[in-house]
C-alpha positions in Angstrom: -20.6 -15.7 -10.1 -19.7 -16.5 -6.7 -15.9 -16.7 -5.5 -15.9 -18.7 -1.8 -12.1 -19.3 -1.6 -11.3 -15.6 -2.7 -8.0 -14.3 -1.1 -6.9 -11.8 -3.1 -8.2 -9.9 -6.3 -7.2 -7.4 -8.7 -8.6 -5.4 -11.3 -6.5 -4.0 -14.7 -7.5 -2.9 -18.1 -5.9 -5.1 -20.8 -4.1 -3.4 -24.1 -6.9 -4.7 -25.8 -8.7 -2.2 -23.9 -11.4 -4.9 -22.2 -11.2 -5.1 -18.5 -9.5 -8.0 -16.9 -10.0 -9.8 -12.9 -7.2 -12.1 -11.8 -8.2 -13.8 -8.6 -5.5 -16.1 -6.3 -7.3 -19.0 -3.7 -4.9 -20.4 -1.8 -2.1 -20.9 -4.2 -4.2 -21.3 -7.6 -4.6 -18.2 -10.2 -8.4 -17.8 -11.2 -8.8 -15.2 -13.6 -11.2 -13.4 -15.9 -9.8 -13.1 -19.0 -5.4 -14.0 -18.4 -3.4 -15.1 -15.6 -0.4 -13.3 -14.3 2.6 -13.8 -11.9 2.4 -10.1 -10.5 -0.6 -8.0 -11.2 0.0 -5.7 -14.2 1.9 -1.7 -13.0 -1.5 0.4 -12.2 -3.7 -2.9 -11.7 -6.5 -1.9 -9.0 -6.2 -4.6 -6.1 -10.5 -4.8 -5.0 -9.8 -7.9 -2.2 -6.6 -8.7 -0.2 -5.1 -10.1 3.0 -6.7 -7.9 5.6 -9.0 -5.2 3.6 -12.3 -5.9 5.2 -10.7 -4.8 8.8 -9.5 -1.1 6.8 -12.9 0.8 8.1 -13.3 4.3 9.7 -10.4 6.3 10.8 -7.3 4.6 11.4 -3.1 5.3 11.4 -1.1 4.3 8.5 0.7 2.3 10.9 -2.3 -0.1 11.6 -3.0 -0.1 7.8 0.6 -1.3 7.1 0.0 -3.9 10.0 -2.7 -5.3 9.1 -3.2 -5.8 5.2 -1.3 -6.6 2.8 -0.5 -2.9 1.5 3.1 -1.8 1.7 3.4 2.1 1.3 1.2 4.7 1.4 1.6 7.5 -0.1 0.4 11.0 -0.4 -0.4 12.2 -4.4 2.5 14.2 -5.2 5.0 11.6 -4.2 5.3 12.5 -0.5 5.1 9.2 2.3 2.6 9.0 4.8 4.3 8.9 8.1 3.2 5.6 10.5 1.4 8.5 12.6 -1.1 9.8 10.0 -4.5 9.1 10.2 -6.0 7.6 7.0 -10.7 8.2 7.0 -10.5 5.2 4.8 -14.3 6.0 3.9 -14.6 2.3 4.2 -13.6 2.0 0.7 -9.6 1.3 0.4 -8.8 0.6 -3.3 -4.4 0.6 -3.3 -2.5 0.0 -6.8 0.6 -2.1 -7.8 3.2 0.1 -8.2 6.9 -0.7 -9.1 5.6 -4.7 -7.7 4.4 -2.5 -4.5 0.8 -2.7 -3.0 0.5 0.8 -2.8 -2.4 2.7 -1.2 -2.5 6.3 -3.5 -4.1 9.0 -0.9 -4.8 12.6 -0.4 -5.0 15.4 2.1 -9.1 15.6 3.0 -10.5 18.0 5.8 -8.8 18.3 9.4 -5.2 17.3 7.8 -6.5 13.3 7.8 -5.8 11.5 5.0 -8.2 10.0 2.2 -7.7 7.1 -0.3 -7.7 9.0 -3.8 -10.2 6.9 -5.4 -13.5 7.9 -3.7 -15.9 5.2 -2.8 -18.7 7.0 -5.0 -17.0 7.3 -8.3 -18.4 8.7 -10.9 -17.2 9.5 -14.8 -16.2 13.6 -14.9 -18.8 15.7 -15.8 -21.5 12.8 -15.4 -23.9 15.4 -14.1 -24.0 18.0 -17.3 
């Protein structure tokens, strides 16, 4: 299934349990299974305003710049500070949170940040 006019899309798990995709094209609401207004608290956000230019190591300045995420924030609750570097991995991943495009990260090697979700996820204990 190809999506040309794609601007933004998100990825949530229903109550039902089955997985749902909302995607917006300039205006209109596309969507896999229901529409929404706002993405759902938790919902994944997988393509937005400005994600394909979030590669390699950059400041969480230039993150808030240029995308559409609005916070980032260290797990625990802390807030990254504009000066932080973020090794997005090139795999950036944020979450609505409280109606907030929110990028979720942690501490990785060398102080630098990491997005939390990992760009090679795997299901726990997959390998035993």
């Amino acid at each position: 299934m190809a999506f040309p006019d794609v601007q933004a899309a998100d990825h949530h798990i229903l109550t039902e349990g089955r997985p749902a995709f909302t995607y917006f094209t300039g205006g209109q609401v596309g969507v896999g299974i229901v529409a929404e207004e706002q993405p759902p608290e938790g919902a994944r956000q997988v393509l937005f305003e400005g994600s394909a230019a979030l590669q390699g190591t950059i400041p969480v300045s230039a993150i808030l710049a240029g995308s559409a995420i609005e916070q980032v924030v260290i797990l625990g609750g802390l807030t990254a500070v504009p000066e932080m570097l973020v090794d997005t991995r090139d795999h950036v991943r944020p979450i609505w949170r409280d109606g907030v495009l929110t990028l979720v990260t942690q501490f990785g090697r060398g102080g630098v940040l990491v997005p939390f979700e990992p760009p090679d996820n795997r299901p726990c204990c997959a390998d035993h």
